[in-house]
N, C-alpha and C positions, 0 to 999 in steps of 0.2 A: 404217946403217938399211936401206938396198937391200940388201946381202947379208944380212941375219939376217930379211929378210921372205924372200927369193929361198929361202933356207932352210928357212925355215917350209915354203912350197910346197911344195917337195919332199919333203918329210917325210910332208905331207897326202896327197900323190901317192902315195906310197908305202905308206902305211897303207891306204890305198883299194884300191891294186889287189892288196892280201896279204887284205883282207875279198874281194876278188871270187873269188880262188881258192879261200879256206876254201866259199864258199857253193858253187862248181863242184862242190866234192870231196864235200862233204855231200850235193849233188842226185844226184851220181854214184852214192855209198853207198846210198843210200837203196832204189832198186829191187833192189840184191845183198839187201841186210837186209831187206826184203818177200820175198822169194825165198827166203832162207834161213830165215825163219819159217817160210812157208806149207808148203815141203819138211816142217819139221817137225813138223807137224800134221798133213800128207797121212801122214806115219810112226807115226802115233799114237801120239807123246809130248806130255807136258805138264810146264809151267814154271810152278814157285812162287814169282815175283819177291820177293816179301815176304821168305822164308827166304834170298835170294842167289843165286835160279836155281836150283833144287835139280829135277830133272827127274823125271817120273813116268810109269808105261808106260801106264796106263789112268786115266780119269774117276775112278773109285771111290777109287783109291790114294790122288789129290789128294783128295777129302773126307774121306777120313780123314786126313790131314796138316793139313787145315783144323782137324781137330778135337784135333788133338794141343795138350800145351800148349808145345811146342818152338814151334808153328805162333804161340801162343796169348801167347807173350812175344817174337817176334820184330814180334808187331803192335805189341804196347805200344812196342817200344825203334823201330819205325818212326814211331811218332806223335811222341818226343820228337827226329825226327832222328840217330839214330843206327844206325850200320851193323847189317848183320843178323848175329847171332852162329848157326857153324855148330850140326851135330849133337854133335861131337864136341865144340865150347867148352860146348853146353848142357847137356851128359850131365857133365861135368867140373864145371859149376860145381850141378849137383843134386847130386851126389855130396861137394861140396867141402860141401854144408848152406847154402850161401846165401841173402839174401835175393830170396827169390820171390814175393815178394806182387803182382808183378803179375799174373801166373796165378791164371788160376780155382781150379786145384787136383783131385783127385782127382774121380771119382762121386762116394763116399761123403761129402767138401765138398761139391759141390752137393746132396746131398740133406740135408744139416742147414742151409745156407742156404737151403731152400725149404724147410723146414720153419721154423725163424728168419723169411722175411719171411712165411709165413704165419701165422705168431703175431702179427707184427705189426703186420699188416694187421688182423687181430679185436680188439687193442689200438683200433686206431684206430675200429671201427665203433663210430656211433652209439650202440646198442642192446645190452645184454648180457644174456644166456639163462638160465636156471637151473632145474634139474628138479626137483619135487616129488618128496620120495623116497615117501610114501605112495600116492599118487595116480596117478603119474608123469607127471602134466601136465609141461607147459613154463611157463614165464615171463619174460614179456620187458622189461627196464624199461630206458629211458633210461640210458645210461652216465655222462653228466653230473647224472644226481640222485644216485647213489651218494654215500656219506660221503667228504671229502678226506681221502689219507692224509699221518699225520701228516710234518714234515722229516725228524724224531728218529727213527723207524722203523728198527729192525735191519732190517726185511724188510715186503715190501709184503705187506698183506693181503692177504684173497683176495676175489673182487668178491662171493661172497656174505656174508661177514662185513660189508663195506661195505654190503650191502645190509640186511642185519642194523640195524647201527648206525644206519643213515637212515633206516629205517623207527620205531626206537625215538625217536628226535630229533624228529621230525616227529608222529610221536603223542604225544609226551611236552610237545609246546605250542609248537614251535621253527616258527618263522617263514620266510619266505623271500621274494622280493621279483622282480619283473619288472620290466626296465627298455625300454622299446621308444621308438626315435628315430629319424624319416627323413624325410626331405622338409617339414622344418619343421612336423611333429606329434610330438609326446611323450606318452607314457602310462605311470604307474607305478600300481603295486598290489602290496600287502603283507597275505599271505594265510597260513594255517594249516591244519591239520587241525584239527578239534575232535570228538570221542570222540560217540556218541549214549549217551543215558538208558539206552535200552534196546536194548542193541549186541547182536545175534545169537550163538548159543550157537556154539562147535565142533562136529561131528561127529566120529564114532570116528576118519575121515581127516584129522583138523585142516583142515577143508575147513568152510566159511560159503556160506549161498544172497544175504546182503545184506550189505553193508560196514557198518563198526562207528563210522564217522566220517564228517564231511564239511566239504566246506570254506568257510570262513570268512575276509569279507573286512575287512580292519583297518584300512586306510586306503588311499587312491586319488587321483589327481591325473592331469588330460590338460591337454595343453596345444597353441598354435598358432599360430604365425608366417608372413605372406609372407615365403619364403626363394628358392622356384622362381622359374624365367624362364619363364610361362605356357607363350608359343608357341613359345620355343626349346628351353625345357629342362634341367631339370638345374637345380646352383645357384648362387648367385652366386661365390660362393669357388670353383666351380670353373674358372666362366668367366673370372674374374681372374688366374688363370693363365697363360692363354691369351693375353688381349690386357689393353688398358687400355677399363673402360669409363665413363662420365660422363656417366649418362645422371641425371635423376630415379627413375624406377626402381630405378636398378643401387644406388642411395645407399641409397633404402627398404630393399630388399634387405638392405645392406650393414646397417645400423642394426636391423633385423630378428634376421637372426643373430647380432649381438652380443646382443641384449635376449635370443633365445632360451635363449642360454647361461649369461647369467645367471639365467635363471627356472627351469632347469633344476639348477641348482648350488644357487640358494636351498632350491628344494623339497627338493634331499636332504641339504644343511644342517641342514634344519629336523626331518629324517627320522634323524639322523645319530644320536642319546644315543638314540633310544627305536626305530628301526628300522634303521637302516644296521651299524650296530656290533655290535646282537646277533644279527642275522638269522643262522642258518645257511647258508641260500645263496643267493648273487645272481647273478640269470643275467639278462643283456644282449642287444639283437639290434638293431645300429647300422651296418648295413654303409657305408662308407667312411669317411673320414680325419674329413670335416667333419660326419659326425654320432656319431663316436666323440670328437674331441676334448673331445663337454660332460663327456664320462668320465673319460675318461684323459690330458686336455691339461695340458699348464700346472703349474707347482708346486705348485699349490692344489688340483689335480684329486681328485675324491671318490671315486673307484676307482680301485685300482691291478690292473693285471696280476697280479704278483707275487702277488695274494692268493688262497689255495686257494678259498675259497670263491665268486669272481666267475669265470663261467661261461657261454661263449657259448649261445644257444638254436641247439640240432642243426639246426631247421627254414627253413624259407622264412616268412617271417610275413607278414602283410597290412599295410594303413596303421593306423598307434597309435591307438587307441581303447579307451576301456573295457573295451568287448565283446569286444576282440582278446587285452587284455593277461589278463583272464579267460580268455579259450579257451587261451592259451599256457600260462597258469600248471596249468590244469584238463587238458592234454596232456602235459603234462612228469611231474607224476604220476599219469598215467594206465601199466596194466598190461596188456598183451596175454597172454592164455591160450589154450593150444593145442597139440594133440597130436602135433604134429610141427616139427620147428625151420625156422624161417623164413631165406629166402636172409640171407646176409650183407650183404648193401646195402638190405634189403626195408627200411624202417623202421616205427614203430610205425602201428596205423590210426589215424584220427583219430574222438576221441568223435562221437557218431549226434548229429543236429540234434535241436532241442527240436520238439515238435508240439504246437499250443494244442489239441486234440482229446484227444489219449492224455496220459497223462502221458509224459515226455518220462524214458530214461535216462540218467543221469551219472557219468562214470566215475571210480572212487574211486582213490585217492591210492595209494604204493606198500605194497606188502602183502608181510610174507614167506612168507604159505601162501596157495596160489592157489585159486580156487573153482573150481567145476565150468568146463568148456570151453565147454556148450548155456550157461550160465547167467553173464555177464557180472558183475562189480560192476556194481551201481545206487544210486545214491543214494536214498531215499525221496523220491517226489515224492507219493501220493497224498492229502495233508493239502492241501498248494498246488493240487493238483488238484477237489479237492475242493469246495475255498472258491471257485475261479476258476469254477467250475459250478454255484453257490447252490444246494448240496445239504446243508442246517443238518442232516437228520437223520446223514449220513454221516458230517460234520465232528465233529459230538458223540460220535457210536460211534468213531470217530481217537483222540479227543482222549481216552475214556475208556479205549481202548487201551495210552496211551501213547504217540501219534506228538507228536513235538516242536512244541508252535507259535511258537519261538524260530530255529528252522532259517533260514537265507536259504540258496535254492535258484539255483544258474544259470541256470536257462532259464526261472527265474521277475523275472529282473533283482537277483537276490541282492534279494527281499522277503521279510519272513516272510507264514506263510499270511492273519494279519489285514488285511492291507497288499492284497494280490492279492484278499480279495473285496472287492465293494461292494454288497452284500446286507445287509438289514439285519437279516434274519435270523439270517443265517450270523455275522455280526460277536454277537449275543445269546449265540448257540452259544459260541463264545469266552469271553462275558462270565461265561455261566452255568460256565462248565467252571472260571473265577478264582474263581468263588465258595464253589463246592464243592470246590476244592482248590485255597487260596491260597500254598500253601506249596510245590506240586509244580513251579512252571517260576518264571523269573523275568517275571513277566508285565510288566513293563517294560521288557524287552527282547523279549517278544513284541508291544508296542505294542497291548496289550489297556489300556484307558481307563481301566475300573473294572469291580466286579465285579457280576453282577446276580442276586438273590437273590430267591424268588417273593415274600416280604410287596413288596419294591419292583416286582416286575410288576404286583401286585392295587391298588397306591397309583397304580400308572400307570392301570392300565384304569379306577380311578373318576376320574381325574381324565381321564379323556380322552372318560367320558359325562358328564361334568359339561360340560368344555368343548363337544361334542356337544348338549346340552340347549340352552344358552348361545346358538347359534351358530342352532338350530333357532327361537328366540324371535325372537332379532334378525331372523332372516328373513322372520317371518309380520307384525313389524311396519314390514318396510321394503315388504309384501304391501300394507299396510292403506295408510300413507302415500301408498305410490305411485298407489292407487287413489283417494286424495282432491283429492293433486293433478291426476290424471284427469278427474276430473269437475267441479275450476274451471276446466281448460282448455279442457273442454265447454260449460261456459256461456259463457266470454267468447269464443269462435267463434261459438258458434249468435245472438249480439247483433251479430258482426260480419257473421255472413252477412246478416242482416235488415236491417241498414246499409249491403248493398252494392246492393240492388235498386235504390235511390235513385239511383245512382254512376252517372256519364255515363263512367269510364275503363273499358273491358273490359280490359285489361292487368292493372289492379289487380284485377279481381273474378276473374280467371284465377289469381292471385299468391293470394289466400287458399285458393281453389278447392284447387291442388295441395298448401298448407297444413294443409287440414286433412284430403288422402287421405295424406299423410306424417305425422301423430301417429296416427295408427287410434286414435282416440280410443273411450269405452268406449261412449258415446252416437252413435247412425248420424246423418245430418245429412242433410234433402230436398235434394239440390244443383240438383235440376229449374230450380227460380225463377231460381236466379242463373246457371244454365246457358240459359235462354230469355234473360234481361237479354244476356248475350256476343253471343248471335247475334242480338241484335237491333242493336244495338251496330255489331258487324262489318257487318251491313247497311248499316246506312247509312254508315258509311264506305265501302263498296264504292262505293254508291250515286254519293256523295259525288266520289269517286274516279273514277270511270267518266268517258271524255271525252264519249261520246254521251247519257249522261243528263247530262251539264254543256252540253253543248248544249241539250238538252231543255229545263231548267233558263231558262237565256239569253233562249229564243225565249219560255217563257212569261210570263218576267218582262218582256223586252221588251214584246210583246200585251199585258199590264197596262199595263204606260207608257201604249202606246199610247190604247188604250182610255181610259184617265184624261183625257189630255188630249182626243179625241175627244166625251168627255163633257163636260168644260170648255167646249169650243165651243159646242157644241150649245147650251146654257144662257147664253149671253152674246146667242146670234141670239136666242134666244124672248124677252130682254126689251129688246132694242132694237129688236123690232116693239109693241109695248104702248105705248112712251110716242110714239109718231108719231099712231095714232088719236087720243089723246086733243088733242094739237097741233091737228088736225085741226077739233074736233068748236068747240076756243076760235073757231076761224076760224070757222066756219060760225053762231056766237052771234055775233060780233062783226057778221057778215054782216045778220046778222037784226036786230040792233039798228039798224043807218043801215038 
């Protein structure tokens, strides 16, 4: 064991000091090989290490060696680790037809691969262009409304045959459907184009100043769940992730997004034989996992990828509402016109706001001939406008025109024009236009009531001076009544006022007082008497009240006492002098008799 440790040592020792010399010899080397560089730099030569050290006499030589594809496959074979192949192995094996696919290739390669990704990059945009050959406008329509092309296809259409085909689908009564989900709000709506009565003519350019349709909504659903983490953020399924949490909250939360998904799945369930299945196109806008899952999760999920028809919205959307999943569906067919072609990333503008003053324009659905570039699609709003400004005379001159009172309009909350006025004019205007042409709209889908014909106006105005008469009588006899009971109110005041002179309470005769200035009775009443009675009243309770004349009071009662008894006296002395004389007068007889 001591010898093969003693061993060991040595060995270590030995290893040790053969690393000390390689490190000597390397530190040595090192300043020669700095020296020898820099020599040959100060020479003005340059080294292509990638190639194997291949030496060049000037700057320029080496960028163009950079750009060679000898340079251009010794990178490639340096990235996989492998040695650099010279001039003459690369020249041998171009020659031998090799495979060379790691080089770029030729100029003329690159200039059909940049024409290649730039086709394919305009594949990719948003928006795809197409000129009027009459007119030679431009047109820009969303690349995700065009027609799906079919699997079975020998050859892809061309986008404007597709355009062609989606414009015929879509006017021809086909459906389509918006699905919007985020942050624990849902909104769907299933919408169309629908044809007007009285759709504008062509011109010699196959060119229109108004659109010949508008859209129409067919059923709708929002919906809303706590799914978010108020003040942190975000939603619970994401935070779960992350950590474990067990809170109250987090559980709501948790039970929340299950419920939302269900409610979500039930509606398009329910949506599924009469809107999901036949709709021509379904376009979604559900950005991340947990608000795409109500879609596409699960075995049971109600949209598939796979399906041509289900279709991201190109855009950034707002939070799911009504109003939103309308403005996306009313943007997505919407068409840009314009005389000059728009950048390739520019995307389309977005329809103009409604204005409760003006009528408000709305942009019509896609079109294969485009209208003038000054002159926009607009939907007709002036019927809705009309009515929303209780102008019956204008509404009637529409109506007899031919504007639609069945229309639900956008920026009127998709009402028809009966709906938006509350005039009750204006709503006659309507009734009268059902009457005189009961056959021309479906006026129960314009939510007109009934129709009103002049013998029922004339039935109205006599019954409305009849009730007018009626109402005039009752009034002159609730005139006569009131003025009867008036004037027994009168009398039994004017008994109570003569009943209060008597009265020792001034509170009470003050209590009728302000009694009878609060009836303004029809008869005036002298308040004078019972208004002297108070202040005599008040007197003497002052009087009464007063400590100095309760003195007064005191001393002259006392002085009465006095004086009473005073007088008592007096009268006591004057007859106990009376009966002594006569005592007196016996004595003076008795005298006289001895």
């Amino acid at each position: 064991t001591l010898d093969a440790r003693a061993d060991a040592e040595a060995e270590a020792a030995g290893l040790q000091q053969a690393g000390l010399a390689r490190l000597r010899s390397f530190a040595a080397a090192a300043p020669a090989a700095a020296e020898a560089e820099l020599a040959e730099e100060e020479s003005g030569g340059y080294i292509c290490h990638v190639s194997g050290g291949v030496r060049f006499a000037s700057l320029d030589e080496l960028k163009a060696h950079c750009r060679s594809d000898w340079y251009r496959y010794n990178l490639k074979r340096r990235a996989k680790s492998q040695p650099p192949a010279g001039e003459d192995q690369f020249e041998a094996l171009v020659e031998a037809g090799g495979d060379l696919d790691e080089i770029s290739g030729s100029d003329e390669s690159d200039d059909d691969d940049e024409e290649a990704a730039a086709a394919a990059r305009a594949d990719k945009q948003p928006v795809a262009t197409f000129r009027h050959r009459l007119s030679g406008l431009l047109v820009s329509a969303w690349r995700c409304v065009l027609a799906p092309i079919p699997p079975d296809a020998d050859a892809p259409p061309s986008q404007l045959a597709a355009l062609r085909t989606s414009a015929q689908r879509l006017l021809g009564g086909a459906h389509l459907l918006v699905l919007l989900s985020r942050g624990g709000h849902f909104a769907a709506i299933v919408v169309k184009l629908t044809p007007l009565s009285n759709a504008p003519k062509l011109d010699a350019n196959g060119l229109c100043s108004k659109p010949g349709s508008q859209l129409t909504v067919l059923a709708h659903k929002t919906l809303h769940r706590y799914v978010t983490r108020r003040k942190a953020g975000g939603r619970q399924a994401t935070a779960d992730g992350a950590k474990a949490i067990k809170s109250v909250g987090s559980s709501l939360r948790r039970h929340n997004e299950a419920m939302l998904t269900q409610e979500i799945r039930e509606c398009l369930a329910g949506w599924s034989a009469q809107y999901l299945k036949t709709a021509d196109l379904v376009f979604f806008a559900a950005p991340g996992p947990a608000n795409s899952s109500a879609f596409f999760g699960g075995a049971d999920a109600p949209l598939s990828r796979a399906d041509p028809r289900v279709r991201s919205v190109p855009f950034i959307t707002n939070r799911p509402t009504l109003g939103e999943a309308s403005r996306v569906a009313t943007r997505l067919l919407y068409v840009d016109v314009h005389t000059e072609a728009p950048a390739a990333a520019t995307p389309l503008p977005k329809p103009p706001k409604p204005s409760k003053k003006a009528a408000a324009p709305t942009p019509v659905a896609v079109v294969v001939e485009a209208p003038p570039a000054e002159d926009l699609p607009k939907l007709p709003a002036e019927l809705h406008q009309a009515a929303l400004d209780g102008d019956a005379a204008l509404v009637a001159e529409l109506l007899a025109l031919g504007s639609d009172p069945t229309a639900k309009h956008l920026d009127f909350k998709f009402k028809v024009p009966y709906d938006v006025s509350e005039n009750k004019e204006v709503r006659n205007a309507f009734r009268r236009r059902m009457a005189e042409a009961p056959d021309e709209w479906d006026w129960k889908l314009a939510k007109v009531p009934s129709p009103l014909t002049d013998d029922q106006e004339r039935d109205k105005a006599d019954k409305d001076k009849a009730r007018e008469r009626e109402r005039k009588k009752r009034r002159e006899k609730e005139k006569k009544d009131l003025k009867s009971r008036q004037l027994v109110e009168a009398t039994e005041l004017a008994a109570a006022l003569s009943a209060s002179l008597t009265l020792t309470d001034a509170d009470a005769i003050e209590a009728l007082i302000s009694k009878i200035r609060a009836k303004k009775a029809a008869v005036e009443f002298d308040l004078s008497p019972a208004q002297a009675r108070v202040a005599a009243l008040r007197a003497e309770q002052d009087a009464f009240t007063d400590p100095t004349a309760r003195r007064r009071r005191e001393a002259g009662a006392r002085a009465a006492a006095l004086e009473a008894r005073l007088g008592m006296a007096a009268g006591g002395a004057a007859g106990g002098a009376g009966g002594g004389g006569g005592g007196g007068g016996g004595e003076g007889g008795g005298g006289g008799g001895g």
